[in-house]
N, C-alpha and C positions, 0 to 999 in steps of 0.2 A: 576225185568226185565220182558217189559211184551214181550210176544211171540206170533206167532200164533199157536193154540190148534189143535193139531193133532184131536182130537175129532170131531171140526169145520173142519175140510180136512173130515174127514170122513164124515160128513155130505154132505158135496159136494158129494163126490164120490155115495153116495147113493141116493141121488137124481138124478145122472145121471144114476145110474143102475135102477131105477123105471121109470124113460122117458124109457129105452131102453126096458121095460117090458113092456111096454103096445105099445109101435110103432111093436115090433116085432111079439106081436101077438102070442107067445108061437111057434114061428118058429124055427128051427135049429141055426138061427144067433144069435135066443138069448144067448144061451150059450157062443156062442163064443165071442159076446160083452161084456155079463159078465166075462168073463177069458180077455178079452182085457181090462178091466177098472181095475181088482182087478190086473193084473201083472202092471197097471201102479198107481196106488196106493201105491202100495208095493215101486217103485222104489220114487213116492214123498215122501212119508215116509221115505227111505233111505236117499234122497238128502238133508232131511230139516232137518236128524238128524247128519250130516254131516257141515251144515252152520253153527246150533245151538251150536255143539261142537267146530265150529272154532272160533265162537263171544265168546262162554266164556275163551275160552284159550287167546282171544286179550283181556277182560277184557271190551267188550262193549254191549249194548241193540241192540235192531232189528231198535231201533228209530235213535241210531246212526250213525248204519251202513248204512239206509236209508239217515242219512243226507250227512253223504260221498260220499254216492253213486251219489246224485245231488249235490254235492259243485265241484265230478269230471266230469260234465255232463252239468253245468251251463257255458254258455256262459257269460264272461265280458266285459263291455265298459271300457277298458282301457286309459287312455287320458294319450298322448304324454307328453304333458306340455313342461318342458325345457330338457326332455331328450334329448340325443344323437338319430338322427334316421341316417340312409344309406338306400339305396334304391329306389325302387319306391312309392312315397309318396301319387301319385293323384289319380294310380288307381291298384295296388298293387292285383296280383292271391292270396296271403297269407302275413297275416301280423305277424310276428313273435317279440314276450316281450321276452324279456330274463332279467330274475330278479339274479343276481350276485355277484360276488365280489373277489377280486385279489389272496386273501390268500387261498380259498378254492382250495386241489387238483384238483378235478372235473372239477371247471369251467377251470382252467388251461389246464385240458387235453380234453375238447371240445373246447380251442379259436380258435385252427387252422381247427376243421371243420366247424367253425361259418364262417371263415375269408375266407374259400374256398368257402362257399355259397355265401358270401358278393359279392365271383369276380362270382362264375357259373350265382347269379341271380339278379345282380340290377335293372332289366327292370322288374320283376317278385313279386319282395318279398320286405315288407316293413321290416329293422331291426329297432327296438325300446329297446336300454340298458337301465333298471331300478337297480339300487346300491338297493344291499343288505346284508350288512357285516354284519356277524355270530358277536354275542358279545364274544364268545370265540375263533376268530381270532382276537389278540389285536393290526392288523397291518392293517384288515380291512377298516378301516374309512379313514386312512391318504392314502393309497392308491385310494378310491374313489376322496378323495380331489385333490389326483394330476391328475388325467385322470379328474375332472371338469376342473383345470386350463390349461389341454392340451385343453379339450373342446374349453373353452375361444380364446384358439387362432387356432381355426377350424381345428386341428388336431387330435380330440379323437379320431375316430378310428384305425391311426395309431399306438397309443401311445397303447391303449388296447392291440391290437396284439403284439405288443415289450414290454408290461410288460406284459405279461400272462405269458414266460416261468419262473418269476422270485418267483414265489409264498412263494415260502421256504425263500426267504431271503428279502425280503421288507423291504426298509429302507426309508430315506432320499437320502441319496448318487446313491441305484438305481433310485429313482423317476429322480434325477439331470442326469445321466447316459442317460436316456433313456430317456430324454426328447432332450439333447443332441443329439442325435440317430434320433430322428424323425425329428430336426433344429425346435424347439421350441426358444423363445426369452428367455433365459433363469432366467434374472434376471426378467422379469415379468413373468414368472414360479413359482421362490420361492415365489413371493407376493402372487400369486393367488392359491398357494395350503396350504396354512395356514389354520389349523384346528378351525377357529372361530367359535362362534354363528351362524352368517349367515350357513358357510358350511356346520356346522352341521344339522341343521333345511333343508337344501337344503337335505342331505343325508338322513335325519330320515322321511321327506317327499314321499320319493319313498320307504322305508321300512315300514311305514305303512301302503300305499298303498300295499304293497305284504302283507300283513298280511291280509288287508281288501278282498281280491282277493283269497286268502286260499294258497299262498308259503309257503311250508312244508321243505326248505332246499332250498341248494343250488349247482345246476342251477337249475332253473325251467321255464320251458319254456310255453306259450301262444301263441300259432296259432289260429288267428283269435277268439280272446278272450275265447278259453278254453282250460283248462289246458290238456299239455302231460306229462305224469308221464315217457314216454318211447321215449322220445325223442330221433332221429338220423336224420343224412343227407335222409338216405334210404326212410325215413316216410315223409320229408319235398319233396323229388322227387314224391314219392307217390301220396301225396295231389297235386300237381304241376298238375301232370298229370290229376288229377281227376277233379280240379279247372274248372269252367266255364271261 
């Protein structure tokens, strides 16, 4: 694991105490700039023995922590393609990815603050849904498959918000239920949410994509292509306000 060498800090710090030795002139301030650089040396010292012990206890290098630190900092070009978008598409204060999926609690218990932003800001905010179902939700996929075939007939948003609260019990019979519910056609419903080849590849499409883009679980959200680890309504107002 390589680290940075307290040794090389030290070096630093020493070379600013000899600039301060020779500007000062053997003045009274010298002293006191040496006591100002060695009590903040003492506290780098402390801070970086503090980081050092957190990276070994997560089990990772300073190279990797560096890499997290810009995969959470890196700005992405997300392209729409055949997702679901809502909003303002042409010129959008913030563009919001929401990478997802039906069975997840989480996403379940943010649809309805998703769906309040959808009414507070359609003039304002671009929404763009990317499927992303956990392989250890095994109800995952066929749930994406039926919100494509609401897609198909121009009501997935609808249909999303009427099946979020169902996460626990996804079946066939709610997809038909609540497809029902939104006035979808329903026998071109059952056609178009059939788990084929195609769906699948339309599905695993936008999951690799999250993967390519660093989604670490599920919701994960993308304002204006970087990632929020701390996603809320509060933080999407936030930005709003802040937005040129």
């Amino acid at each position: 694991m390589k680290r940075l060498s307290l040794f090389a800090m030290a070096l630093v710090v020493s070379g600013l105490v000899a600039c301060n030795q020779a500007s000062a002139g053997g003045s009274f301030n010298q002293q006191a700039r040496l006591d100002s650089l060695e009590k903040d040396f003492k506290q780098v010292k402390e801070e970086f023995e503090i980081i050092k012990y957190a990276l070994d206890k997560r089990g990772i290098s300073l190279e990797q922590a560096r890499a997290e630190m810009e995969a959470d900092n890196k700005v992405w070009d997300i392209p729409d393609e055949d997702s679901p978008v809502f909003g303002n598409t042409k010129n959008p204060k913030l563009t919001i990815v929401e990478f997802t999926e039906f069975q997840c609690p989480y996403c379940s218990r943010i649809a309805p603050d998703m769906q309040e932003l959808n009414k507070k800001y359609p003039d304002q905010i671009k929404f763009v849904y990317k499927h992303f179902p956990l392989s250890f939700h095994a109800n995952a996929k066929a749930a994406a498959a039926s919100s494509i075939a609401a897609q198909k007939q121009g009501k997935f948003w609808e249909y999303r918000y009427a099946l979020a609260p169902h996460s626990r019990e996804l079946s066939d019979s709610i997809y038909i239920a609540v497809a029902k519910e939104v006035g979808l056609n329903i026998e071109q419903f059952k056609k178009d949410m059939v788990l084929d080849s195609a769906m699948n590849a339309r599905i695993d499409k936008d999951f690799q994509l999250g993967v390519k883009v660093g989604v670490q679980g599920t919701p994960n959200f993308y304002i204006n292509g970087k990632r929020q680890d701390r996603f809320s309504t509060g933080l999407v107002e936030k930005m709003l306000k802040e937005a040129k």
